[in-house]
Every structure is written in C-alpha cells, then in structure tokens.
MIKOLPA-856572 format. One line per field, with one value per residue (C-alpha): x, y, z; residue in three letters. Coordinates in steps of 0.2 Angstrom, whole numbers. Layout:
// MIKOLPA-856572
xx: c(X/...);
yy: c(Y/...);
zz: c(Z/...);
aa: c(ALA/...);
END
This chain:
// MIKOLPA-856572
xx: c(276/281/272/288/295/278/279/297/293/276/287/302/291/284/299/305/290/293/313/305/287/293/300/284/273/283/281/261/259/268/258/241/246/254/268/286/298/302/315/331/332/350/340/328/329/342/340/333/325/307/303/314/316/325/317/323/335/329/335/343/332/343/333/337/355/357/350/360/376/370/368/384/389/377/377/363/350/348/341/329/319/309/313/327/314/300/311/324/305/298/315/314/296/301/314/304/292/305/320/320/336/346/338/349/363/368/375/356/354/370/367/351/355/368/356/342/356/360/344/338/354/359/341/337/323/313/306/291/275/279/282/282/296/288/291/273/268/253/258/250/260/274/274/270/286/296/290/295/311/314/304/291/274/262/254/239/230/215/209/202/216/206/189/188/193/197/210/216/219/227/239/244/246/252/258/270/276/294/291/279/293/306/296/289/307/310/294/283/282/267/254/243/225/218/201/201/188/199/216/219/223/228/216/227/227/209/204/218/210/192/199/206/194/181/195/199/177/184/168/175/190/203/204/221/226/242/243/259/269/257/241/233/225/232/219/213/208/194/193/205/204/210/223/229/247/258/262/248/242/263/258/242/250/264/250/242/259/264/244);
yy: c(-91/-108/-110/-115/-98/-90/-98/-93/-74/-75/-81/-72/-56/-61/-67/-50/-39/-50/-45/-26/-26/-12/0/-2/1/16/22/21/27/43/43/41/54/66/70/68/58/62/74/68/74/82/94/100/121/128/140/158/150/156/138/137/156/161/168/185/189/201/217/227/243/258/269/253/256/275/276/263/273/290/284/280/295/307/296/311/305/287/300/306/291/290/309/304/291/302/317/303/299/316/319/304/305/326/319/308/319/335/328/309/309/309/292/286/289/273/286/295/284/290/308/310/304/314/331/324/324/340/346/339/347/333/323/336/345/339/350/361/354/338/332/342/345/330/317/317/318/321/312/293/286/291/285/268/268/275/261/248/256/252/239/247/248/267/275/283/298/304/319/335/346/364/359/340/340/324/327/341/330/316/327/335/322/307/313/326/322/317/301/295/305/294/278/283/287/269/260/268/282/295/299/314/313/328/337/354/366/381/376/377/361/359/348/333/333/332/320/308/310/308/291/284/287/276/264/262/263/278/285/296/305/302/286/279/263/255/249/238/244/236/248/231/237/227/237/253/264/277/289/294/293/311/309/292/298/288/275/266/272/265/247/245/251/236/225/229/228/211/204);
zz: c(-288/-281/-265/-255/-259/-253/-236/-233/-237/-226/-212/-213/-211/-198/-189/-194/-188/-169/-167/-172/-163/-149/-163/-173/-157/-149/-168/-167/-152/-157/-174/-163/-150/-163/-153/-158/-148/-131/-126/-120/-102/-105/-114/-102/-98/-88/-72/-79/-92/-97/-91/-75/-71/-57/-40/-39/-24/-10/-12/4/10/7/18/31/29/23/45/50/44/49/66/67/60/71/89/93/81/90/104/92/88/73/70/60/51/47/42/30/23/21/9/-1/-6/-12/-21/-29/-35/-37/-43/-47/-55/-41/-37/-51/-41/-31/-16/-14/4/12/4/11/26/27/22/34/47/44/46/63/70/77/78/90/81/67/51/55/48/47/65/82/93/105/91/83/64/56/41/43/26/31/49/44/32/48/57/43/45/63/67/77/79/77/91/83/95/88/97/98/105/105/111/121/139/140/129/135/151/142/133/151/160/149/135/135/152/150/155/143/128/134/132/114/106/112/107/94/80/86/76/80/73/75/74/80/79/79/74/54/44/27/15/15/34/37/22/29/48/41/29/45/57/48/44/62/67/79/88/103/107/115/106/108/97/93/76/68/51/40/46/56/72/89/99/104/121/120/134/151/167/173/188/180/175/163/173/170/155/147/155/145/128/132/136/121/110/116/106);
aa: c(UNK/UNK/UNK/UNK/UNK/UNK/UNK/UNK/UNK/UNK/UNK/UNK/UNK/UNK/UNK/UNK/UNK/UNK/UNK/UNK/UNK/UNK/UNK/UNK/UNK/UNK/UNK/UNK/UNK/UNK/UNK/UNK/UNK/UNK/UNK/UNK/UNK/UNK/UNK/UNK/UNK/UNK/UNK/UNK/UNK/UNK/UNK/UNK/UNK/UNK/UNK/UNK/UNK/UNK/UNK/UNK/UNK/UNK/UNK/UNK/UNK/UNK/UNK/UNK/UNK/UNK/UNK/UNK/UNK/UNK/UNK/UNK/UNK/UNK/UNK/UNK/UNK/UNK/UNK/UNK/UNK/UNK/UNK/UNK/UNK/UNK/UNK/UNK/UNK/UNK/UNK/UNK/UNK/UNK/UNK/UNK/UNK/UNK/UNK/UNK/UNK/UNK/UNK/UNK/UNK/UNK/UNK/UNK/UNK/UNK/UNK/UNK/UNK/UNK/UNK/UNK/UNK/UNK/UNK/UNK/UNK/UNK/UNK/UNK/UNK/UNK/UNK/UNK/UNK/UNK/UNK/UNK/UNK/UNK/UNK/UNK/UNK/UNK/UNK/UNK/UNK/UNK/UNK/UNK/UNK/UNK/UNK/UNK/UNK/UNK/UNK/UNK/UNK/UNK/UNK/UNK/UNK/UNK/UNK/UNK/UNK/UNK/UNK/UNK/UNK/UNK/UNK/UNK/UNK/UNK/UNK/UNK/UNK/UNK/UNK/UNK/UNK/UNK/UNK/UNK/UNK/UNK/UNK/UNK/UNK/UNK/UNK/UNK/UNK/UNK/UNK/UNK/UNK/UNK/UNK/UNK/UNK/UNK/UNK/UNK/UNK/UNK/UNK/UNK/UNK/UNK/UNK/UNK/UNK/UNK/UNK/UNK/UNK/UNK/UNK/UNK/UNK/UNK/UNK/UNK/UNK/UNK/UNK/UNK/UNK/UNK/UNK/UNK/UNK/UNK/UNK/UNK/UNK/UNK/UNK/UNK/UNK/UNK/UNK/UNK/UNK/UNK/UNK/UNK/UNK/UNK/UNK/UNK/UNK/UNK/UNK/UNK/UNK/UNK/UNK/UNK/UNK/UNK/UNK);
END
C-alpha cells in the first residue's frame, strides 16, 4: 500500500476517534461497571409503587365515634363517665370472640352503641360483673381501651377490701363519698385491684391482680397510683391517713396527673 494513503487512514481515525472520545468512554465505563445506561428520570416509579409506596392514611377510631354519637343521642350517658366506655368495650371484645361477623358490618359502632345504650339505661348503671355501680371495673384491659377512648388517665386502687383497715377507711371516707364520684366521672376510669381474703374472684381476676402488682412493684395496700392509657405509671400513694377526707386526697392525685 502507498504510504501516503497509509498516513491519511492512520489520521483520519484518529481525527475520528477525538470528535467520538465521550461516546467511546461513557461506552467503557458501562462495559467495566456492567451496568446498562442510566435510566431516564421520567421513568422513575410512581407513588404506591413497591419502590415509592404510599404512607397509609390514619384511620378514624369507630369506638371514638360510635360514643361520640350515642352521646348525643343519650344526653345521660355524658353523666356516666367511662361507664358508657368500659361497657361499649366489654361488648366489642364478646362480639369479637362470639360473633365476628357483625364486625363486617360498617354500622356495628353506632349498633353497639346504640345496645350498650340500652343497657345502661341511660348511662345510669353499668352490667354486673364488669364494673360497680360506683364507676369501678375490675377488668385492667379494658380500662386502659376506655381510657384511650376519652382521653383520660386510670386510677388503679389495689386493696384488701374484707381484711386491711386502712382500706376500709380510704373506701369510707374518700372514695365512695360523692365528692370524690363526681370528680372520677370527670377525670379518670377506676380500677379496683383487689385482694380479699374472703370475697370470691374468678381466675382471671386474681392472675391479672397478681401480674400488675409485680408490674407496678406494689408492696402494701392501700396503694393508690395514677397511670396514663398506655399502662406507664405517673406515680403512686401507699397508705392513708384516716380523718384526711377527699379534699386532700383529689389535690394530690391532680398533682400527680399534671407530671
């Protein structure tokens, strides 16, 4: 081959490889890295993709709002307090276990609150053996859900109703006066945690007492503590001072609320 004709090929590539030289390195660098060529951005994954899901909205409570509307429907049951709250609960969770179907049903909050209405007789008295006349349960799990419900905090009294004087005293003077009542339906949901040396209690009552007494490091009764809807302890009170009254013992549970 001519020479002359040699030299113009040699440097017409290599004019040709200098116009080119970003192709042929992008084209390298993806060789080297094994990876194809970058994804155009208008391809990026859309909102609720698995890549880019969506956060979930927040769900309304229906128990919230089946007790808001029976409420307005039964003026009474706003006197009642957490009655209404502990009794709507005590339904729901039967329903759940005994006939779960009717949860399908996007009316069951209004329906049950209308039945838990009902039953109070107009928030006045609650079920037996769930929660007394006074406004106390028994029933710690449920409590806390009532509480949720309203925004309140728990009154726990563990006690020995039949046998500690103490006790006796405090449950005299304090806390079945009508004073301290009217203060509770306002403030907390009452939790009775008993244990009697007497009095009967089913199985589930004295393994839940027993669990929340070492939970709580209870040591002596009365013990009095306030604790908030999600089980955390804001403090407690052991003892009372007989003659004290509920005047004094309502300040030092406000104090102890506002921690």
């Amino acid at each position: 081959m001519n020479k002359s004709i040699l030299l113009l090929v040699v440097v017409g590539l290599a004019v040709a490889g200098w116009l080119h030289r970003e192709t042929i390195s992008g084209w390298m660098a993806q060789r080297t890295a094994g990876e194809g060529p970058a994804e155009d951005a208008s391809q990026s994954p859309e909102a609720g993709s698995p890549g880019n899901p969506v956060k979930p909205s927040v769900t309304p409570n229906p128990a919230a709002e089946a007790v808001a509307q029976a409420r307005k429907i039964y003026p009474a049951l706003a006197k009642a307090g957490s009655a209404f709250n502990l009794h709507f609960v005590a339904l729901f969770n039967e329903m759940r276990v005994s006939n779960s179907a009717l949860l399908a049903h996007s009316d069951w909050p209004i329906q049950l609150a209308e039945r838990t209405a009902k039953e109070l007789g107009g928030g006045a008295l609650p079920r037996s053996g769930s929660q007394g006349a006074s406004g106390w349960t028994d029933n710690y799990a449920e409590a806390l859900e009532s509480a949720k419900l309203d925004n309140k905090k728990l009154l726990l009294d563990f006690t020995g109703s039949d046998w500690c004087g103490y006790c006796m005293a405090l449950e005299k003077e304090v806390l079945s006066t009508a004073k301290f009542q009217a203060w509770a339906r306002e403030n907390v949901v009452l939790v009775r945690l008993d244990f009697p040396k007497n009095h009967p209690q089913s199985t589930r009552v004295k393994e839940q007492n027993t669990a929340l007494e070492a939970k709580y490091s209870v040591h002596g009764y009365p013990t009095i503590m306030i604790v908030d809807a999600n089980g955390r302890s804001l403090g407690s009170r052991s003892g009372y001072t007989p003659g004290s009254g509920p005047d004094a013992f309502i300040a030092m549970l406000e104090t102890t609320m506002r921690r």
